[in-house]
C-alpha positions, -999 to 999 in steps of 0.1 A, spaced: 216 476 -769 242 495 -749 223 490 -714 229 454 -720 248 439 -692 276 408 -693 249 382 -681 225 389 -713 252 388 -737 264 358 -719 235 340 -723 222 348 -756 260 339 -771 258 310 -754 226 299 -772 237 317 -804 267 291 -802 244 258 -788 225 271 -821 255 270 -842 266 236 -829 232 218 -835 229 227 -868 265 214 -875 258 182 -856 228 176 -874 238 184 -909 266 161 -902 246 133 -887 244 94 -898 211 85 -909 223 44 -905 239 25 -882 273 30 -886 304 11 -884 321 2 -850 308 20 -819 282 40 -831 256 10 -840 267 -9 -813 250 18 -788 225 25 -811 215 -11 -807 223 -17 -769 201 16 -763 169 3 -783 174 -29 -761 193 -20 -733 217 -47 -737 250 -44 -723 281 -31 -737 316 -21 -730 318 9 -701 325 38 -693 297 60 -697 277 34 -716 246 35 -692 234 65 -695 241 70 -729 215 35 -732 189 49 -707 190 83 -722 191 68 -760 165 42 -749 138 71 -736 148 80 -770 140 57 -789 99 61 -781 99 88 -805 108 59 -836 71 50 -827 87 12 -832 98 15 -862 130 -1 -866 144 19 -896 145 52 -872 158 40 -846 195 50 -856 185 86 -867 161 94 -834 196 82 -813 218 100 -833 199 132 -832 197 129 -796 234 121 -797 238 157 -813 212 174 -793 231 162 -759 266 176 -775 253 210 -784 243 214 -750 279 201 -738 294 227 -761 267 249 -747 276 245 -712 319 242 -721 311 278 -729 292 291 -699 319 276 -679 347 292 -697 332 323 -691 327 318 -659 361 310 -648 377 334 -667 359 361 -651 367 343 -617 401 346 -631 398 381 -632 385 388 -601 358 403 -609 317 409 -603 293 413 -629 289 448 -621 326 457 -628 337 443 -658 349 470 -686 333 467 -718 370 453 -731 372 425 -705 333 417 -711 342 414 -750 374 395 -742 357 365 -714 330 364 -743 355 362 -770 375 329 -753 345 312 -744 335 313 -783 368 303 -793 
C-alpha cells in the first residue's frame, strides 16, 4: 500500500465518495411524483413536453432515454427518473471532487511526482470535505 501513488488514491476516493453519495441519493429517493418541480420533469421527460428552462432539455432527453427501462409502465416512471436523477448527481459530486483535487494541486504547483505524503493527504482531504 505504500508504493501507491497520488493518482490511485485519487481515483479510488473519488469512487469511494461517488459510492458514498449514491447510496445516500438513493436511500433518500421519491418513489412518486412529487410536489412542484420534481413531477413536473418527471412528466415532461416521459413525454418530452416543454417546460420552464434552464437546463430543462437535457434533463428531458436524458430522463426520457430513461424512461425505456419503466418497460411502459406508468407506475415506474417516477422511480426510473428519479434514480437516474441520483445516479447523474453522484457522478457530479464525483467529478466536484476530482476537480477540487485537481486545482488544489495546481494551486500548489506541483507534479504528481512531487507531492509529500502530507500535501497528498491534505489535496485528498479538501476534495472529501
Amino acid at each position: 500500500m505504500k508504493n501507491w501513488s497520488f493518482k490511485k488514491w485519487n481515483t479510488v476516493l473519488g469512487w469511494v465518495i461517488f459510492v458514498i453519495a449514491l447510496i445516500t441519493y438513493f436511500s433518500t429517493m421519491e418513489h412518486y411524483l412529487s410536489f412542484w418541480d420534481c413531477g413536473e420533469y418527471i412528466s415532461s421527460a416521459v413525454k418530452l413536453e416543454v417546460t420552464h428552462a434552464p437546463g430543462a432539455a437535457l434533463f428531458q432527453i436524458v430522463g426520457a432515454m430513461a424512461s425505456i427501462f419503466a418497460l411502459g409502465n406508468e407506475q415506474n416512471y417516477a422511480v426510473v427518473i428519479n434514480a437516474m436523477s441520483s445516479l447523474f448527481s453522484a457522478l457530479t459530486i464525483l467529478f466536484l471532487f476530482w476537480t477540487i483535487t485537481h486545482f488544489v494541486r495546481r494551486l500548489l504547483n506541483k507534479d504528481f511526482d512531487e507531492i509529500t505524503k502530507h500535501q497528498e493527504i491534505s489535496i485528498l482531504f479538501a476534495g472529501a470535505v
